[in-house]
N, C-alpha and C positions, 0 to 999 in steps of 0.2 A: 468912775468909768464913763467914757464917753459914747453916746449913740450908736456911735457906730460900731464900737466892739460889745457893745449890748445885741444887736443886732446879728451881730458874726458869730457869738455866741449861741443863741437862742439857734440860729441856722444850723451847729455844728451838731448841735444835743438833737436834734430834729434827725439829722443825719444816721446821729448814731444808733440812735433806737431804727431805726430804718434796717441799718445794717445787723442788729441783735434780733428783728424779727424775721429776716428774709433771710441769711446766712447761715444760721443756726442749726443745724441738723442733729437731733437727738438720738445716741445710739443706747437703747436698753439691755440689757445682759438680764436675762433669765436663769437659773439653773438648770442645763441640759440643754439649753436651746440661745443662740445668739439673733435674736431679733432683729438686727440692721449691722451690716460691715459697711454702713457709711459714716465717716469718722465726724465727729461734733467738734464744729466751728462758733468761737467765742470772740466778738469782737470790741475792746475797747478801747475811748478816744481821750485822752490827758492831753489839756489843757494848761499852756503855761501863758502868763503875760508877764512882757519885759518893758521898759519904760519906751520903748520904741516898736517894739512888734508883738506878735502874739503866735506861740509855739505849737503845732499841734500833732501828737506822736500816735500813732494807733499800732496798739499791740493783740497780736492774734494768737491762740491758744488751739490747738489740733489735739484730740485725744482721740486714739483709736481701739476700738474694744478690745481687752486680752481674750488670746483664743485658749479653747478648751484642751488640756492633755488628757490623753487617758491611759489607763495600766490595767495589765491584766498579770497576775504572779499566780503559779501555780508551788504550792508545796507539799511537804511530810506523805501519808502514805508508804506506802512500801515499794521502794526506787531504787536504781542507781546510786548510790550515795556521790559520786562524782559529777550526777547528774542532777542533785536532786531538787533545786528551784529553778524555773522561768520566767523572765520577765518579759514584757513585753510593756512598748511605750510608743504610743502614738501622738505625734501633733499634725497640723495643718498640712505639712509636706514632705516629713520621715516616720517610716515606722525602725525602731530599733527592737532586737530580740535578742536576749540573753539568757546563755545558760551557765548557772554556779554551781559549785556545788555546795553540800551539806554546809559548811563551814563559811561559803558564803566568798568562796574564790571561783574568780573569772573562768570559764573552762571557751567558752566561745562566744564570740558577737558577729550579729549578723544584723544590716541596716540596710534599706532598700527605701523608694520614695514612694510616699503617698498621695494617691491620684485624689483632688481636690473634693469629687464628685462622690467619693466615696466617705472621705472626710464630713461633708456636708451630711451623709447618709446616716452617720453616728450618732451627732449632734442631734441628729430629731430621732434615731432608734434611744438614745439617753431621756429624753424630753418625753417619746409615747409610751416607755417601756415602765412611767413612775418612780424611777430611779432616786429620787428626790427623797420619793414620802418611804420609801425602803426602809427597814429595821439594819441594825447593823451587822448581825448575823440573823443565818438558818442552818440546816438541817438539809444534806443533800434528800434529793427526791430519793424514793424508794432504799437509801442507803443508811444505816447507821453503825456501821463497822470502819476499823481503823486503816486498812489499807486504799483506802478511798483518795484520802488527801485531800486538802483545803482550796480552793480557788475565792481570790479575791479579787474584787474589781474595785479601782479607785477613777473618782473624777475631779480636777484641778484646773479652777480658775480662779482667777484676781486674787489669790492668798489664800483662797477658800478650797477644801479636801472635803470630799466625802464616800468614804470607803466602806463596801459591805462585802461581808465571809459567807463563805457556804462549803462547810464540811461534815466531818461526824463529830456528834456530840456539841456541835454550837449553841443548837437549838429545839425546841423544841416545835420548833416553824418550820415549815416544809418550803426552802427553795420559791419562787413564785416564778410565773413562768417569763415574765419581763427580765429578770436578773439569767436567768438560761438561755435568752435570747442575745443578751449583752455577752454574754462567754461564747456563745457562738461564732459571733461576727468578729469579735476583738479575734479569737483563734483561728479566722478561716484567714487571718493579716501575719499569720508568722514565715515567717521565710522556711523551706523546707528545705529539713536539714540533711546531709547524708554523713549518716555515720556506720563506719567499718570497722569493728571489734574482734583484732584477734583473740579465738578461743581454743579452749579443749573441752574436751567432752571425757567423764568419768564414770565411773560402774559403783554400784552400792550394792550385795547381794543379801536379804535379812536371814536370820536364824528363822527356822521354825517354832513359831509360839511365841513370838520376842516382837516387840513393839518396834516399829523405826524413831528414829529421833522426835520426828513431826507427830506422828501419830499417837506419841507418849505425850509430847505440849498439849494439844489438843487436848486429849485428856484430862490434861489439869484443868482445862480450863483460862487459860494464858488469851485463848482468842476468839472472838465470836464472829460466826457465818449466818447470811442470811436463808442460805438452805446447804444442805450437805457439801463440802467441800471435795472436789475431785483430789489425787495424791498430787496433780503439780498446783493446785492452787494451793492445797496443804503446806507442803515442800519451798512451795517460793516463799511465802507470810512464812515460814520461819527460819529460813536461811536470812531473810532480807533483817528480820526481827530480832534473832539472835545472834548474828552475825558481820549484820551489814554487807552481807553478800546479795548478788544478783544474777539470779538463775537465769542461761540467756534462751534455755529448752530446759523440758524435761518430761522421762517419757516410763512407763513402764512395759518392760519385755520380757517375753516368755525363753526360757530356756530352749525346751522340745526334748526332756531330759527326766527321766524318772528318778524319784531324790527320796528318800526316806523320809519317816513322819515323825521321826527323834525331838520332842521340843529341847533348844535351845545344842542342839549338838547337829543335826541335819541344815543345809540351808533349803530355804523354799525355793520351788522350782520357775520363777522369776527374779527378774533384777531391776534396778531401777538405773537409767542416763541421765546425767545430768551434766551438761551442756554452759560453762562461765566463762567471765574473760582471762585470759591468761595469767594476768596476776591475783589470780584469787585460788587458782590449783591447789596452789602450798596449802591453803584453806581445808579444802576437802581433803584432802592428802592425811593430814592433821587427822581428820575423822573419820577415820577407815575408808573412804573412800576409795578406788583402785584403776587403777590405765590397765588399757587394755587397747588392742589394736583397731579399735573403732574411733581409738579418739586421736588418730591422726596417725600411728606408726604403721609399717607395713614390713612385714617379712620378708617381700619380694620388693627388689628396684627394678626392676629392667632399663637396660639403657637404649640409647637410639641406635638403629642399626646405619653403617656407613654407605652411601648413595651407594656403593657398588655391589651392594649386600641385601640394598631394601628390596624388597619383592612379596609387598600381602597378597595372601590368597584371599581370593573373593570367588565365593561359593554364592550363587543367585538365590540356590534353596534356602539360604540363613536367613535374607534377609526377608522383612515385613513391609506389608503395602504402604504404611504410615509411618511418618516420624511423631510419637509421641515419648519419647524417652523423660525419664522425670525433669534431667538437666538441661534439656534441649527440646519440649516439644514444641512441635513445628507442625501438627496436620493442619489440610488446607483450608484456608479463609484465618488464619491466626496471622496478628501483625503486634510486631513488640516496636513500640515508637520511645525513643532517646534524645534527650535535650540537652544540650552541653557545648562544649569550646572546641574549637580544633584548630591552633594555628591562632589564637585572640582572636576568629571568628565565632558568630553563633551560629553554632548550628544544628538540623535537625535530621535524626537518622532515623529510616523507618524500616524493619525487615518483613518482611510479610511473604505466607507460605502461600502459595497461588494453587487450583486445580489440575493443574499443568504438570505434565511427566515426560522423562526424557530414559529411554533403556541405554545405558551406558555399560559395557563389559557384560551384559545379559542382568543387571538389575535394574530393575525399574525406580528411578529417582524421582525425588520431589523437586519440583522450581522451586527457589529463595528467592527473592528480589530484593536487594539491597538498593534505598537511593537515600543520599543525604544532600540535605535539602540547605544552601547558606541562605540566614534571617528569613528561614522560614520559606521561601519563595523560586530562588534559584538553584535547578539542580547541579550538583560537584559532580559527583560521580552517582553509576546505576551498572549494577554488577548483576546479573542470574547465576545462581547458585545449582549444582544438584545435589543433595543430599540424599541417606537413603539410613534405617537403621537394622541393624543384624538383632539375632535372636539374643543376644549377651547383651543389648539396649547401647551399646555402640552404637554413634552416630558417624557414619560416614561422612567424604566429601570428595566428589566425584569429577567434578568440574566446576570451571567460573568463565560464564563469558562475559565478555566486558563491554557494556554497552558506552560508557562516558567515566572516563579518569585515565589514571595514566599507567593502570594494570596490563600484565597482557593476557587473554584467553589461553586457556587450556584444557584438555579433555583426557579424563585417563584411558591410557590404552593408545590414544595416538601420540603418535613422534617420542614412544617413550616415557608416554607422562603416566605416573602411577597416583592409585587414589592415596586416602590416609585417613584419620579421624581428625574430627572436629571436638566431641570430648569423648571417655570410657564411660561406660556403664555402672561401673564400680572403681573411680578411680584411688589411689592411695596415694598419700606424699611420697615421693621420689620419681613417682610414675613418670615416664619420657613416650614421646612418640610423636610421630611424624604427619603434618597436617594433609600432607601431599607430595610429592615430589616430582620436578623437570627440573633440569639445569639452569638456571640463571633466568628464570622464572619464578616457580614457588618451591620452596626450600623449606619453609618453617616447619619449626618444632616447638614441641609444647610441654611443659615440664608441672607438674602439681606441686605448689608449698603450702599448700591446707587443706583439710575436708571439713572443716567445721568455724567455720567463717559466719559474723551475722552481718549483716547488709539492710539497711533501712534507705530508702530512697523514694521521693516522690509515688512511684510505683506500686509501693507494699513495701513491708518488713519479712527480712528472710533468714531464717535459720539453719545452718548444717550446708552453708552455699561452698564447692569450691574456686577456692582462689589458683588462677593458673599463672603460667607466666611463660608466653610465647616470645620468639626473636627468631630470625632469617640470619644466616649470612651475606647475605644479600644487602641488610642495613644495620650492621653491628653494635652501632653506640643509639638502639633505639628496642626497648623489650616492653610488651604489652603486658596489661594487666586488668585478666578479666575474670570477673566472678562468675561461677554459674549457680543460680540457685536454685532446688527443689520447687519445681512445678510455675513455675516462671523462664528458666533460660538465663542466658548473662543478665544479668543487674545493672551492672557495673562494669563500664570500662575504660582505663587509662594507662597512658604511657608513663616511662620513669622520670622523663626528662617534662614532663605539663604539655605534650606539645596536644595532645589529647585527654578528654576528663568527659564522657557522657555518663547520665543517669536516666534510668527506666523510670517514664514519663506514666507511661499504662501501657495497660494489653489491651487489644480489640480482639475479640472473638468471633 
C-alpha cells in the first residue's frame, strides 16, 4: 500500500468516527414512557481498493422508536348479551371502539382520531400511574360479586404486552388506585354511542304467599349482594343469569285494589313491569308474564280531524303558568342543546325556555327559542316559540315567529291559524293529532309508534321515551322522528331519509 492511500485512509477512519460521534442520536424506550421520538442515526464507512482507485460507500441506518398501543376491554357481568364485550384501542393518531357480542361477533365499530397531546398524556399517566410493577390481577374496589364484570387494560410495545384484570374473584388485592385512573382516562376516549332499542314493557302479578321467581333464587343462594338487593336489581341478576335476558326497566306497582289474603289462590295487591327489547317478549311470555295496555296498545286511536273540521277548544282556566310536563318540560331558564348533522353539515341546535310570556287566545304562553347554530358558530335559523301546558300535561303550541330560516310566522287566532299540541300527556300508539294548523303554512301532524322506547345518547339514558313520527303535506317524501323522553324532552331526533340525525348533548338548568 502506498503513502498516500495510507494517508487517505487514516483520514477517512478519522472521519468516520467523527460522524458516529456527532450524528448519533440515541432513542431509549422505557416501559410506559417513550424517552426521545428522535430517531437514531448509525453511520458507516466501507472501504474498497482497486488496483487503480479506492471505493468508499457509507451506509446509514435510521431506527425509529415503536410507539405505544393501548386497550382497554370490558366484559362478563350481567349485560346485554348482544352487547356484551368492548374494546377499545388506542395509538399515536386513532382511537377505535368496539362493540361484540357474547360470542365474540362484530355488533358495531366506531373510529375517531387521536389529538397527539392527549396521546403523549397517556404515555406518562402509564409511566406515573406503576403500571409496570402492577400484579396481573385484583379485586375490584369495594366489590366482590359477579355482576360487576371484569375490565382489563393491556400495554404493547416493540412485541412486548403487559396486561392487568380487575373483577370479582381475581383477587385477593384490592384494584390500586393507579390501574383506576388508567380505566378512567382510556374510558373518557370512547366515542359515544347512540343506541335506540325497540321495546315492550310486561306485567307479572305474584300469588299471595308464593315466592316470585327471583326471590325463590335468591333464596337458594345462587347469588351474593353486597347489601340487600332492591326487586329490580333482584329481577335483572336473574333474568340476565338465567336467561340471558336484559331488563331495559323495571318497576314495582301498586294496584289501589283490595285483593284477599288466600295464600296461593288470591293475587297480591301489586304487580311488577318489566320493560325488554322486543325480541325477548316471547321470553317473558313463556313465564307467565302478560301485555296489558301499558305496554304499548291502546283501546282508543283517534284519528286526525280534516282542516275543515279542526277547531280545539282552548279554555284559559285549563291551562298552568309553567311547562313542566314529564315529556316536554320546559320551565324558564331550561335549555336542551343537540349535536348532530343536517344536510352533511355539523351542526348545533339549542332550545331554551326564556322568562318571557306572550297571552295568545287568553293563555298566557312560554317563549321557546330555537337557534341552530352551523360548526358551532353561524346561526341557520332562530325561531320563538309559544307554548303553554293544560291541566291533562298537554303541551300546546301557539305560535312561531321566525326570526332567521326560511319558515313563515304564525299566531293562533290570527288569519285563521289554530293552535295544536306538540306532545299528549298520556299519549298511546295509534294516537294522531295535529301540531297546528294554517293553510300552506303549518299543517303537521304527529302520530305515536311507541311508548316504551330506550334511548341512550350523549345526554343520559332513557327509558319508557315515546317515539313519534310527524310529516306535513306540505313536504310529503320527508317524516321526522323524534323521541321524547321522561323528564328530559326529545332525545332524539331524525328524519327518514338521513337528511337530519341530532342527539341530546346535555341540559342546562
Amino acid at each position: 500500500m502506498s503513502k498516500f492511500v495510507f494517508v487517505v485512509l487514516v483520514f477517512l477512519l478519522f472521519v468516520a468516527g467523527c460522524l458516529s460521534n456527532t450524528e448519533t442520536s440515541t432513542s431509549s424506550t422505557v416501559f410506559g414512557e417513550v424517552s426521545s421520538t428522535v430517531p437514531s442515526v448509525s453511520s458507516t464507512v466501507v472501504i474498497e481498493q482497486s488496483s487503480t482507485s479506492i471505493f468508499v460507500q457509507t451506509t446509514t441506518t435510521v431506527t425509529v422508536p415503536v410507539e405505544a398501543v393501548f386497550q382497554l376491554r370490558t366484559y362478563g357481568g350481567f349485560i346485554n348479551p348482544a352487547r356484551a364485550n368492548r374494546e377499545l384501542i388506542v395509538n399515536s393518531s386513532t382511537v377505535v371502539y368496539r362493540v361484540l357480542s357474547a360470542d365474540g361477533v362484530l355488533q358495531e365499530e366506531y373510529l375517531k382520531a387521536v389529538d397527539l397531546a392527549v396521546y403523549n398524556r397517556l404515555l406518562t399517566l402509564f409511566s406515573t400511574s406503576g403500571f409496570e410493577s402492577m400484579k396481573d390481577a385484583y379485586r375490584r374496589q369495594g366489590s366482590n360479586v359477579p355482576d360487576v364484570g371484569t375490565t382489563e387494560i393491556s400495554y404493547i410495545q416493540d412485541g412486548r404486552t403487559k396486561t392487568v384484570k380487575s373483577g370479582p374473584f381475581l383477587s385477593n388485592d384490592t384494584e390500586p388506585q393507579g390501574f383506576m385512573d388508567l380505566a378512567e382516562a382510556l374510558t373518557s376516549l370512547m366515542p359515544a354511542e347512540t343506541v335506540v332499542v325497540p321495546s315492550v314493557t310486561l306485567s307479572y302479578q305474584p300469588m299471595q304467599c308464593v315466592d316470585t321467581p327471583w326471590d325463590a333464587w335468591y333464596a337458594e343462594g345462587k347469588i351474593q349482594f353486597i347489601k340487600e338487593p332492591t326487586d329490580k336489581q333482584l329481577a335483572t341478576a336473574y333474568y340476565a343469569n338465567q336467561y340471558n335476558l336484559t331488563l331495559l326497566d323495571f318497576t314495582r306497582n301498586e294496584t289501589g285494589q283490595i285483593t284477599c289474603m288466600a295464600c296461593g289462590v288470591c293475587p297480591t295487591s301489586y304487580y311488577f313491569e318489566a320493560t325488554v327489547s322486543g325480541g325477548d317478549e316471547a321470553v317473558l311470555l313463556a313465564l307467565n308474564w302478560t301485555k296489558h295496555l301499558g305496554a304499548g296498545e291502546s283501546a282508543e286511536t283517534p284519528s286526525v280531524e280534516k282542516p275543515e273540521d279542526y277547531n280545539p277548544a282552548v279554555n284559559p282556566k285549563n291551562f298552568l303558568p309553567k311547562v313542566t310536563a314529564q315529556l316536554y318540560p320546559m320551565p324558564p331558564g331550561r335549555t336542551l342543546v343537540y349535536t348532530g348533522t343536517s344536510f352533511g353539515l355539523q351542526i348545533r341546535k339549542e332550545i331554551s325556555a326564556t322568562n318571557n310570556t306572550k297571552t295568545i287566545l287568553g293563555v298566557t304562553t312560554t317563549e321557546v327559542v330555537t337557534r341552530t347554530f352551523v360548526y358551532n358558530t353561524t346561526v341557520a335559523d332562530e325561531v320563538f316559540r309559544y307554548i303553554a301546558q293544560d291541566t291533562q300535561n298537554n303541551v300546546w303550541l301557539f305560535g312561531e315567529e321566525v326570526k332567521q330560516g326560511g319558515k313563515s310566522s304564525w299566531t293562533a287566532g290570527v288569519d285563521g291559524a289554530k293552535p295544536g299540541l306538540i306532545i299528549r300527556g298520556n299519549p298511546r300508539v295509534g294516537h294522531f293529532w295535529r301540531q297546528a294548523y294554517l293553510k300552506n303554512v303549518i299543517e303537521d301532524v304527529t302520530e305515536v309508534l311507541s311508548i316504551n322506547e330506550y334511548v341512550s345518547v350523549p345526554g343520559g339514558s332513557y327509558h319508557k321515551c315515546v317515539k313519534t313520527q310527524e310529516w306535513t303535506p306540505l313536504q310529503q317524501d320527508v317524516n321526522h322522528f323524534n323521541y321524547y323522553c321522561p323528564g328530559a324532552g326529545p332525545a332524539l331526533l331524525q328524519t327518514n331519509q338521513g337528511q337530519e340525525y341530532l342527539k341530546l348533548k346535555e341540559i342546562i338548568r
